[in-house]
C-alpha positions in Angstrom: 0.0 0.0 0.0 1.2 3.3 -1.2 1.3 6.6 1.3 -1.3 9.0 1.3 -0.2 12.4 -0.7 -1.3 15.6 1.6 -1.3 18.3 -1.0 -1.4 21.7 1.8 -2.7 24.6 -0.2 -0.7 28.1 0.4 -3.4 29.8 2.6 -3.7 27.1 5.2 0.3 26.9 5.5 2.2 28.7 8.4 5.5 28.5 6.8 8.0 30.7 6.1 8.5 31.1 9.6 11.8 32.3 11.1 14.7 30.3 11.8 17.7 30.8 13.2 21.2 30.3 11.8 25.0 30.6 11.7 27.4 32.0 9.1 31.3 30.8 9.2 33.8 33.6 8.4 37.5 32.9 8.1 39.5 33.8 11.4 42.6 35.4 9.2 42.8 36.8 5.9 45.9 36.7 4.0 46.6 38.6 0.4 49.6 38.1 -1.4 51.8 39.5 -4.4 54.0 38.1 -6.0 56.6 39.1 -8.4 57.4 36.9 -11.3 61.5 35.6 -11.3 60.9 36.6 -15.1 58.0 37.7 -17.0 57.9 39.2 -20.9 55.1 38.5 -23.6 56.5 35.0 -24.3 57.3 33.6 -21.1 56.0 34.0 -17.3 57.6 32.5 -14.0 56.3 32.6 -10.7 57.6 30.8 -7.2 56.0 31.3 -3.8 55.0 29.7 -0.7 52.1 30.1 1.7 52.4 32.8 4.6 51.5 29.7 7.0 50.2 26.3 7.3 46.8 25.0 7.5 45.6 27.3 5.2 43.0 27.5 2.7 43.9 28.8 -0.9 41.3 30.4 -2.9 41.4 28.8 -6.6 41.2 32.6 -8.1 44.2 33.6 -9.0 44.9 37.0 -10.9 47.9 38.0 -12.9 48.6 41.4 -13.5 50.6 42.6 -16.0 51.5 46.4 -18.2 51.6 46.9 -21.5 52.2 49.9 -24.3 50.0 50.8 -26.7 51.1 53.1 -29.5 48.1 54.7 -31.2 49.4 57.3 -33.7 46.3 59.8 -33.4 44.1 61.3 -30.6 42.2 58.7 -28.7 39.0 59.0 -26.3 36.4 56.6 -25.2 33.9 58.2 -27.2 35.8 57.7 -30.1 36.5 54.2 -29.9 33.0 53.2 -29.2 31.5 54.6 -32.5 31.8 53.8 -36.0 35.7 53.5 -37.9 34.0 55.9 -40.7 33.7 59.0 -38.3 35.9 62.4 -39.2 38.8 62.1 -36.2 40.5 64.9 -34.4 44.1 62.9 -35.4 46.9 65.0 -34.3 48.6 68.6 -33.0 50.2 69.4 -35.9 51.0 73.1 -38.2 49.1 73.8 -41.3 47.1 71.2 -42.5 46.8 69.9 -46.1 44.1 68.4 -48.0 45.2 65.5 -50.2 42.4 66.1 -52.7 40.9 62.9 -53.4 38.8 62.8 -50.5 41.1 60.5 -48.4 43.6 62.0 -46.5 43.7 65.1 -44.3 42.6 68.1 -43.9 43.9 71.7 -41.3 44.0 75.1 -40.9 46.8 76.7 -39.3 45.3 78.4 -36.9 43.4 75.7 -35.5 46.7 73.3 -35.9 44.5 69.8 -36.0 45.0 67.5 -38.8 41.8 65.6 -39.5 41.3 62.0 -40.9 38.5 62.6 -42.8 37.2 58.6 -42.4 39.3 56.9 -40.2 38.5 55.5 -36.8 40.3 53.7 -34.5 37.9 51.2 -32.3 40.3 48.9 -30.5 39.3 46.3 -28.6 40.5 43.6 -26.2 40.3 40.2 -27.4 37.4 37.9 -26.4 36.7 36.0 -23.2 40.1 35.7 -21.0 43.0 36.5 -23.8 45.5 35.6 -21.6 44.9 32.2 -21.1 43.9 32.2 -24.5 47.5 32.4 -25.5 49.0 30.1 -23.3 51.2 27.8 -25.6 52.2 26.0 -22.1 51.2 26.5 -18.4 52.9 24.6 -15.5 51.6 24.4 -12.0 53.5 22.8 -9.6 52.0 22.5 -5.8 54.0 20.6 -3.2 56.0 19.0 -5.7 53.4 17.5 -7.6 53.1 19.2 -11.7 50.1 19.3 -13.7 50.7 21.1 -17.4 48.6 22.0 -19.8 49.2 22.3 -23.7 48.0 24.3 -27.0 45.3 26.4 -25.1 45.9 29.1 -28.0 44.6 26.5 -30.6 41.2 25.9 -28.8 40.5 27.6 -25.4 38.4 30.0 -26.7 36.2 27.9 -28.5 35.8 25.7 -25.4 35.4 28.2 -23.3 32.5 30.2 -25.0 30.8 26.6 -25.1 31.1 26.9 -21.1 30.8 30.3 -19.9 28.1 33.0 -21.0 28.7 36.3 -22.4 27.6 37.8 -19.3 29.6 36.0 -16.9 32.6 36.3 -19.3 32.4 40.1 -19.5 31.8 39.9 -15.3 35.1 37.8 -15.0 37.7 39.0 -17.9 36.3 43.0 -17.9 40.1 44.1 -17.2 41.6 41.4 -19.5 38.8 40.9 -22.1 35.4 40.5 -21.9 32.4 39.2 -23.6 32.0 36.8 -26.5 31.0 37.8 -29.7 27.5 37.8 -29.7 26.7 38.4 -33.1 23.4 40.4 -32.3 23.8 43.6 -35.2 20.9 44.6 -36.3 19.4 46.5 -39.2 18.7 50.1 -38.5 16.7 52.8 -41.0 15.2 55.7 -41.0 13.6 58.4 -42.7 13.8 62.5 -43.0 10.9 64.9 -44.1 12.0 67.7 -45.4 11.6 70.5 -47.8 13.9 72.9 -50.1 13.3 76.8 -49.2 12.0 77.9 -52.9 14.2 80.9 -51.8 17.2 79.0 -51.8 16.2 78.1 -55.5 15.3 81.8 -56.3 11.8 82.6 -54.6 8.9 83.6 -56.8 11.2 82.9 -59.7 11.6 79.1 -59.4 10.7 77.1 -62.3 8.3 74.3 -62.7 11.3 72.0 -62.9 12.7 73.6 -58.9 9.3 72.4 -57.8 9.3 68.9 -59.1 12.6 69.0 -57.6 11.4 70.1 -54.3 9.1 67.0 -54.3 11.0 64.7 -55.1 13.7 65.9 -52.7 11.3 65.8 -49.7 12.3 62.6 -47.6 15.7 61.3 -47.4 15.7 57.7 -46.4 19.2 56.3 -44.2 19.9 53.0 -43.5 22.6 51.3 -41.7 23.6 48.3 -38.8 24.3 48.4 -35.3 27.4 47.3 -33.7 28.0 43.8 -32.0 27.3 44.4 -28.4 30.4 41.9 -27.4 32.5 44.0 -29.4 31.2 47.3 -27.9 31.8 46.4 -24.5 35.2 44.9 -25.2 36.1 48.1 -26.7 35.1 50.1 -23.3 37.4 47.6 -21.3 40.0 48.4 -23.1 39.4 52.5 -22.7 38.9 51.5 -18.9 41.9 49.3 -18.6 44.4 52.8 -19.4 46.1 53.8 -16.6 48.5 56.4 -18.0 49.5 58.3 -21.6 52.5 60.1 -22.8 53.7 61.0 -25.6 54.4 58.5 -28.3 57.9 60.0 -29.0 58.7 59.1 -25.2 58.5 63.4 -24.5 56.8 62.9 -20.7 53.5 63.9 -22.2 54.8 67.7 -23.5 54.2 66.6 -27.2 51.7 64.6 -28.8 52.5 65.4 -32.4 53.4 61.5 -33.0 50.5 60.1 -31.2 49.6 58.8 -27.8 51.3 55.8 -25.7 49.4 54.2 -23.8 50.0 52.1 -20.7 46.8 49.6 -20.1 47.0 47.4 -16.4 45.6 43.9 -17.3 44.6 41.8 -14.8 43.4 38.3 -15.9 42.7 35.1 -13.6 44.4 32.0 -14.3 42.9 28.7 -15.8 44.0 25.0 -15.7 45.1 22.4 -12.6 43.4 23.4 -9.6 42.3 26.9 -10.6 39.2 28.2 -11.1 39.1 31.3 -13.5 35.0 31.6 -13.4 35.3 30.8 -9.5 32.0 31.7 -7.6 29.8 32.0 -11.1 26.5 31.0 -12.2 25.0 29.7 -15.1 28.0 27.9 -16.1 27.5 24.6 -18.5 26.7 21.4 -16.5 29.0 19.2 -18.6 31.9 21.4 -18.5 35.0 21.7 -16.1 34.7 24.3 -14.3 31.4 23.2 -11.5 33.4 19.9 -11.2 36.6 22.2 -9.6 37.3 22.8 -6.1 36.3 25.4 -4.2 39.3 25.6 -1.5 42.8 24.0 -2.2 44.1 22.9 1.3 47.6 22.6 2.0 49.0 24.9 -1.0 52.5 25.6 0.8 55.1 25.5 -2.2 53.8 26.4 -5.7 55.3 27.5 -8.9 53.5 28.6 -12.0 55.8 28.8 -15.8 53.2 29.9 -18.3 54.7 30.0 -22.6 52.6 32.7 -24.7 51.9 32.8 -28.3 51.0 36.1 -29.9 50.0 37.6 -26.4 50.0 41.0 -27.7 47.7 40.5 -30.7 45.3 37.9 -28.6 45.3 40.7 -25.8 44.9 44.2 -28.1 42.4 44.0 -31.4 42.8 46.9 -34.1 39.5 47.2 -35.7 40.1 50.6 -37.5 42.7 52.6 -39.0 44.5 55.0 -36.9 45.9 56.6 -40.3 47.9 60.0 -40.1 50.9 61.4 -42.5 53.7 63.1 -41.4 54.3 66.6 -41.8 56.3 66.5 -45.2 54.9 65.1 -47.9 51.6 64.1 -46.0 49.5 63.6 -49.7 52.3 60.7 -50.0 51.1 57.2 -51.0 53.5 55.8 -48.1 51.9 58.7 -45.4 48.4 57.7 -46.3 49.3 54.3 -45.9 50.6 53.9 -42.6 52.6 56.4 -40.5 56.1 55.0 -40.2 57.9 56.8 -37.4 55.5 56.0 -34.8 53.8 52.9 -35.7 51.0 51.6 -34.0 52.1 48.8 -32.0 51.8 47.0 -28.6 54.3 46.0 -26.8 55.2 44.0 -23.0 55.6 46.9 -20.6 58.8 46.7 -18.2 59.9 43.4 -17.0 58.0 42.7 -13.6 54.5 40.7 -13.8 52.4 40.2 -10.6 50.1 37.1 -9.6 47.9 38.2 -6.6 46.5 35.5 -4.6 43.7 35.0 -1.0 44.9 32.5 1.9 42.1 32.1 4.5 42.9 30.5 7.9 39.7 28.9 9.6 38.6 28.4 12.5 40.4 25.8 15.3 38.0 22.9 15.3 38.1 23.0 11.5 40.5 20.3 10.5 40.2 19.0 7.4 42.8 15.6 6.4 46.8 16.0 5.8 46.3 14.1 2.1 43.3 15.3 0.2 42.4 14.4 -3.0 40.7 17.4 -5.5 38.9 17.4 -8.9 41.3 18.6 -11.7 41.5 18.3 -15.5 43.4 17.7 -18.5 43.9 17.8 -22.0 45.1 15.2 -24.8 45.6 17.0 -28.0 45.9 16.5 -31.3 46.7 18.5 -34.7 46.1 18.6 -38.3 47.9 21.7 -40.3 46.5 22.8 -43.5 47.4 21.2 -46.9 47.6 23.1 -49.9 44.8 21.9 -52.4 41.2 22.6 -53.3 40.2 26.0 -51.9 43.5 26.4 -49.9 46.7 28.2 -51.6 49.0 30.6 -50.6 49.0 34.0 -51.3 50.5 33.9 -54.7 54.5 35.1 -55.9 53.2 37.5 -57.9 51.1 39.8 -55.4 54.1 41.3 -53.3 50.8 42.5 -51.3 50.4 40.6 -48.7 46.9 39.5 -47.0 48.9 39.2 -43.7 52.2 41.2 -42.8 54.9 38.2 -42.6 52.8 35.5 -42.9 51.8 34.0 -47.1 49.8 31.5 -45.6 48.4 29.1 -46.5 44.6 30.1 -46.9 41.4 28.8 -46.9 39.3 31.3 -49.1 36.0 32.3 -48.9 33.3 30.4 -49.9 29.8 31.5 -48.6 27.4 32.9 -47.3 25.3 33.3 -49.9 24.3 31.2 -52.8 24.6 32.6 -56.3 24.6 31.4 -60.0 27.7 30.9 -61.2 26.4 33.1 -64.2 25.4 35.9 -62.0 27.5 38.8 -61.6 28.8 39.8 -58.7 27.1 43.0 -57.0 29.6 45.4 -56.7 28.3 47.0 -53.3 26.1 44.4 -51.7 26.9 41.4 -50.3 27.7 38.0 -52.5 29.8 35.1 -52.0 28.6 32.1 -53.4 28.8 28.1 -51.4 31.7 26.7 -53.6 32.2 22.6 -53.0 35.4 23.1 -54.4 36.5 25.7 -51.4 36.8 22.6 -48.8 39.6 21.6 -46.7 39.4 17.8 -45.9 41.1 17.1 -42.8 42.1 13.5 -41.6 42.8 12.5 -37.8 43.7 8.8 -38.2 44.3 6.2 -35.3 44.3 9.0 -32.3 44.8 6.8 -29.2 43.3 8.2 -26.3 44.6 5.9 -22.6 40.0 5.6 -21.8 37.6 7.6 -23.2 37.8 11.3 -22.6 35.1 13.4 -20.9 34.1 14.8 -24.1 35.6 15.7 -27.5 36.1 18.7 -28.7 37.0 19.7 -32.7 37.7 23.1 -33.9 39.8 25.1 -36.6 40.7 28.6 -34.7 41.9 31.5 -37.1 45.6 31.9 -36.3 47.2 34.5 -34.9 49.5 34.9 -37.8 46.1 36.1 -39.9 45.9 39.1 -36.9 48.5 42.1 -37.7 48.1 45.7 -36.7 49.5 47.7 -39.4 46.9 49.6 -41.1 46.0 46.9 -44.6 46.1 48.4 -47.9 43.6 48.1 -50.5 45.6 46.3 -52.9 44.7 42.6 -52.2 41.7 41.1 -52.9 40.4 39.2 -50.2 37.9 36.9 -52.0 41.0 35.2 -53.9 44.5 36.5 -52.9 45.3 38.2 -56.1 46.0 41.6 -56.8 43.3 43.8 -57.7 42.9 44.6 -61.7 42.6 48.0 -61.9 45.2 49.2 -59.3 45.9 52.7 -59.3 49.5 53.7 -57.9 49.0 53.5 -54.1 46.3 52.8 -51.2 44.2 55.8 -51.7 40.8 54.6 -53.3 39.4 58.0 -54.7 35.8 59.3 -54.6 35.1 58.3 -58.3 32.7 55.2 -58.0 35.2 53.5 -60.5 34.2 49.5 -61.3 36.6 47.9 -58.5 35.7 50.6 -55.6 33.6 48.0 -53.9 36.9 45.6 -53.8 39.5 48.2 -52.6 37.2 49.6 -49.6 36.6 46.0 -48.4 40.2 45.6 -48.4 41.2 48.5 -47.2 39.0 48.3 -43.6 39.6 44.4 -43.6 40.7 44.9 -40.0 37.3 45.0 -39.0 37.0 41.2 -39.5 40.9 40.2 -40.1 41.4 41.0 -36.7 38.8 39.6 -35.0 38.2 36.0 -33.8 36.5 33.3 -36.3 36.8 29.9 -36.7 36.5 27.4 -39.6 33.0 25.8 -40.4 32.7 22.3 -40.1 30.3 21.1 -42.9 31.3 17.3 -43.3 31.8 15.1 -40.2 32.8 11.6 -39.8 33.8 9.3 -36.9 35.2 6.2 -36.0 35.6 4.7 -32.6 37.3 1.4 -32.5 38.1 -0.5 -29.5 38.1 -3.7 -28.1 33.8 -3.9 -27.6 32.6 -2.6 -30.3 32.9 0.4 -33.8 30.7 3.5 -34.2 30.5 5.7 -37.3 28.8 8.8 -37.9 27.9 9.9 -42.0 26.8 12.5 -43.3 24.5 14.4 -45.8 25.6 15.7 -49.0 26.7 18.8 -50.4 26.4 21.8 -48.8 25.6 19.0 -45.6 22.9 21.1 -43.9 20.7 18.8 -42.7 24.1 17.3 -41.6 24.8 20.4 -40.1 21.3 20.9 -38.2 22.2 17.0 -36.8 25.8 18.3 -35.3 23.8 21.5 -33.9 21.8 19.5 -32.4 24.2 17.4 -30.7 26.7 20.4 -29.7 24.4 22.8 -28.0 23.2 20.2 -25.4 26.5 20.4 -24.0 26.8 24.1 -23.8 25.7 26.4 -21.4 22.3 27.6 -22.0 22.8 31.1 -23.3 25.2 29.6 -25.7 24.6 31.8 -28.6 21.3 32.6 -27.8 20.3 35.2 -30.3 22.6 34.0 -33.4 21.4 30.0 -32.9 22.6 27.5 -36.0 23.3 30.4 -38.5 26.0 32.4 -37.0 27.6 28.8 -35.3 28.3 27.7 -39.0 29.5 30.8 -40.3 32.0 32.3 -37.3 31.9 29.8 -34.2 31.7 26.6 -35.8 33.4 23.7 -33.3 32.0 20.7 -31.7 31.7 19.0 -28.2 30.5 15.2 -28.2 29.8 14.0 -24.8 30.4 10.4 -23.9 27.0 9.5 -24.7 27.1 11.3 -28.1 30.6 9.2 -29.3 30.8 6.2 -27.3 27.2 4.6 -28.8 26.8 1.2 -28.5 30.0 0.6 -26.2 28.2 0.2 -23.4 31.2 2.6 -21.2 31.9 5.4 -20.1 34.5 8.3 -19.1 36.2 7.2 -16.1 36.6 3.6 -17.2 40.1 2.4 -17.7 40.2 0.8 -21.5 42.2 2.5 -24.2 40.4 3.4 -27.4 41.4 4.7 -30.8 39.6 7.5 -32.8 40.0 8.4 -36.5 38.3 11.4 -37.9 37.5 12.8 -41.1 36.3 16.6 -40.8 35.4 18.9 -44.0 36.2 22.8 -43.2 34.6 25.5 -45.1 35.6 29.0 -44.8 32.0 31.2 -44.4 32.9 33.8 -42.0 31.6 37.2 -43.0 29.4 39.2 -42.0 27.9 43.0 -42.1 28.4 45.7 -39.4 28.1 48.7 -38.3 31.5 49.3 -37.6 31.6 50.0 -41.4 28.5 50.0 -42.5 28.9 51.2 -46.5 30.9 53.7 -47.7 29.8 56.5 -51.2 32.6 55.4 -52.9 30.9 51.6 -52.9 27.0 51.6 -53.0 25.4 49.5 -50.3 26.3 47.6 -46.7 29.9 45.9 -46.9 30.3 42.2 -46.9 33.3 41.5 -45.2 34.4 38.0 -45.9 38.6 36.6 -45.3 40.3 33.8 -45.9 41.8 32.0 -42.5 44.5 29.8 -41.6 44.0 27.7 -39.2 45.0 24.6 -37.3 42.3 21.6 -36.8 42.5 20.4 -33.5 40.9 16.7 -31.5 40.7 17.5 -27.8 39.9 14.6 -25.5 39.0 16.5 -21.7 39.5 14.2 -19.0 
């Protein structure tokens, strides 16, 4: 026999009634600094031991670091939060000149300010924590014991976006980096009334042509894009993260005629072992690492910390703009319109000194906890495809001394999407095209990965490297869509105001910052997996070209193991096109093998992955421009690295 269910409604309960209770508070509170034995943007070394024993350390652990930014032009917070086609007060300077092509800059010499008619600046920091981002290697060693982790720079980001929100990233990494992308830009349009003053046109006398033209010419119609809001807010950390300026010339602030240097404080928590950079959050994803960690580490009494960077500065410091100014002499030169060569902008490790600040907490006396304690950590297993040359990935070709990339000739994946068009059709020269080209593919091969037990999860991606990422202003003299030089080249950078047949080309290359310099990763349209151990095989196939029902079935599979804003207002769409990767849980990999993570049987995964290059997209940052009619597609082609992550 079954109990009886009392069901109490609300108005005949008593309850909430008061109730007493007790709240522990640590007996001593210890903060410490410490100063690295070395520290520069490649390499980081910390040593330390606790203040006592029988302490608790708090898995939050910041390191604090300086570094200069050179930004050859004025710079305010107003400034970098609004749109890179926006007139800019550049520099103190004598008489200006105007280049006369629309262009370059303009002065008076009594008011002594050279203006860049339609070049902003908006520099960002990178997304999420950038710091640990670039970690190439990080050590920890505590009481002797070491726990390393390898190749964050080729996939943390990815994996962490799948684990931490926007808003909790933005809450945690505000003075290091900040939200994820959110891709949330939306359309904007509006409309003017207005009317001519007949006076204007000659009062009584107008014509019957002025007054057709006064009708016609009554409502002006606008039409642009907002901004991403992940990029807005990273570009306000980075205005908040200055802590001093002087002059770029190294004057002690007396002269800013070659720019502003800037000296930004970042402070950014540390990740891996034991530590706990989201420490304290909500929201976080269920399946992931971080609500598994612990939330003391007893016992901490020796540690060391060696961290290896890759490309700190350009995963820390994003140029979206152009910060373009000449020089005094000559300033209507091709090379002074192109980039300002005496005071580049640049960003660059700041002294030799980092900091890691850490929280000790004694409790009280009849808290004891054992001498040997065991805590929840994770690690990595890695493994890496590089690109191949073939298909839809070259190099940037011998002929075009143009670079897409300053030092880097690839190799490329080009373009190949978003939007489907005859092959017949010609190209609009200011609206967005691309076309879904099966020939643009990168077929990548992991065969006979052996993995100790199954991991946690897998997790795939193909990040855009660093070496794509440069901050010298980009000429408009490669063309993004296929890496050759552009036709109808005239003898430098400037693009003039004449609406000439390749316009739409050269301004796309010209303010390719706006998307080479931001984060994106390969699309996976093609997926293929086989587990083979000693139970049993699994394979996963897929649909056929372009693979979006394929797609939709990988969708559906990732999200489940993200958190649950996990691209919340871009879905399956913006996934595929900029932050394409994939995390298979146990249950999603290990079908039919009747196991799971923990168990101790080794099995060995081959995978067959096909990457498609559709990042682009249309912002506000630079919306259109007159001199090519209608918004900008910005599309790139990317280098990447394909990366198999097992997460135990």
């Amino acid at each position: 026999m079954q109990e009886v269910t009392t069901i109490r409604p609300s108005n005949l309960s008593m309850t909430p009634l008061f109730q007493s209770s007790v709240i522990e508070t640590p007996v001593s509170l210890f903060r410490m600094k410490v100063t690295s034995q070395s520290a520069d943007a490649k390499r980081a070394s910390f040593v330390w031991r606790a203040p006592a024993t029988r302490l608790l350390l708090n898995p939050l652990v910041y390191y604090e670091a300086e570094f200069f930014v050179t930004v050859p032009n004025k710079f305010s917070k107003a400034y970098n939060m609004a749109s890179v086609q926006q007139p800019s007060d550049a520099v103190n300077v004598g008489a200006g000149v105007d280049d006369g092509v629309g262009y370059g800059v303009v002065g008076t010499a009594a008011s002594g300010n050279r203006i860049a008619k339609s070049d902003g600046m908006c520099i960002t920091l990178g997304e999420g924590n950038p710091i640990m981002n670039s970690c190439e290697s990080i050590q920890y060693t505590i009481n002797g014991m070491s726990i390393s982790h390898q190749n964050f720079h080729l996939f943390k980001r990815s994996m962490d976006r799948t684990e931490i929100p926007s808003n909790v990233a933005q809450r945690c990494f505000a003075r290091c980096g900040g939200a994820w992308n959110n891709y949330d830009e939306r359309c904007t349009s509006s409309s003017l009334a207005q009317r001519t003053s007949l006076t204007a046109r000659g009062g009584l006398a107008a014509t019957a042509v002025d007054l057709a033209a006064d009708v016609d010419a009554g409502c002006t119609q606008a039409a642009g894009m907002t901004c991403d809001s992940g990029t807005a807010q990273r570009a306000r950390n980075f205005a908040d993260c200055i802590v001093s300026a002087v002059g770029a010339a190294g004057n002690n602030g007396v002269d800013y005629s070659d720019g502003y240097k800037y000296k930004i404080k970042v402070l950014a928590p540390l990740d891996g072992g034991l530590f706990n950079q989201v420490y304290g959050e909500a929201g976080l994803s269920q399946s992931g690492v971080y609500p598994k960690l612990a939330l003391a580490i007893p016992n901490a009494n020796s540690m060391a910390v060696t961290i290896l960077w890759k490309d700190l500065e350009k995963q820390l410091v994003r140029r979206l703009g152009r910060t373009f100014l000449g020089v005094n002499a000559g300033a209507n030169s091709i090379a002074a319109q192109h980039e300002r060569t005496t005071v580049p902008f640049k960003v660059e490790f700041a002294g030799t000194e980092a900091y890691l600040h850490l929280k000790y907490l004694r409790m009280q006396a009849f808290r004891s906890y054992p001498e040997a304690i065991s805590l929840a950590c994770y690690r990595h297993q890695t493994y890496i495809q590089n690109m191949v040359v073939g298909d839809g990935v070259i190099t940037d070709p011998a002929a075009n001394d143009i670079a897409y990339s300053e030092g880097f000739k690839g190799p490329y994946l080009l373009p190949s999407g978003p939007d489907i068009r005859p092959n017949a059709q010609i190209p609009l020269r200011g609206a967005a095209y691309g076309f879904a080209d099966k020939e643009r593919v990168w077929n990548c091969n992991f065969q006979n990965c052996v993995y100790s037990q199954p991991p946690s999860f897998l997790f795939f991606v193909a990040q855009k490297s660093m070496d794509c990422v440069q901050f010298v202003s980009p000429n408009s003299r490669t063309n993004v869509d296929d890496l050759t030089q552009q036709a109808a080249v005239i003898a430098g950078d400037v693009i003039p105001d004449t609406n000439t047949a390749d316009a739409a080309a050269k301004i796309k290359s010209q303010y390719r910052s706006v998307i080479q310099n931001q984060d994106a990763n390969l699309s996976i349209v093609r997926f293929k997996l086989l587990v083979q151990s000693s139970l049993a095989s699994w394979e996963l196939t897929s649909d056929k070209f372009p693979y979006l029902l394929d797609q939709q079935q990988l969708w559906d599979v990732h999200k489940k193991n993200c958190h649950t804003q996990y691209l919340k207002d871009a879905g399956i769409d913006e996934w595929s096109r900029r932050a394409c990767c994939l995390k298979l849980s146990c249950a999603d990999y290990l079908a039919g093998l009747g196991a799971s993570f923990g168990t101790a049987f080794p099995i060995t995964i081959s995978c067959e992955i096909v990457f498609a290059n559709k990042s682009a997209f249309v912002t506000g940052l630079k919306y259109s421009d007159v001199r090519s009619p209608g918004p900008i597609l910005f599309q790139e082609p990317i280098h990447a690295r394909a990366v198999m992550t097992g997460v135990f």
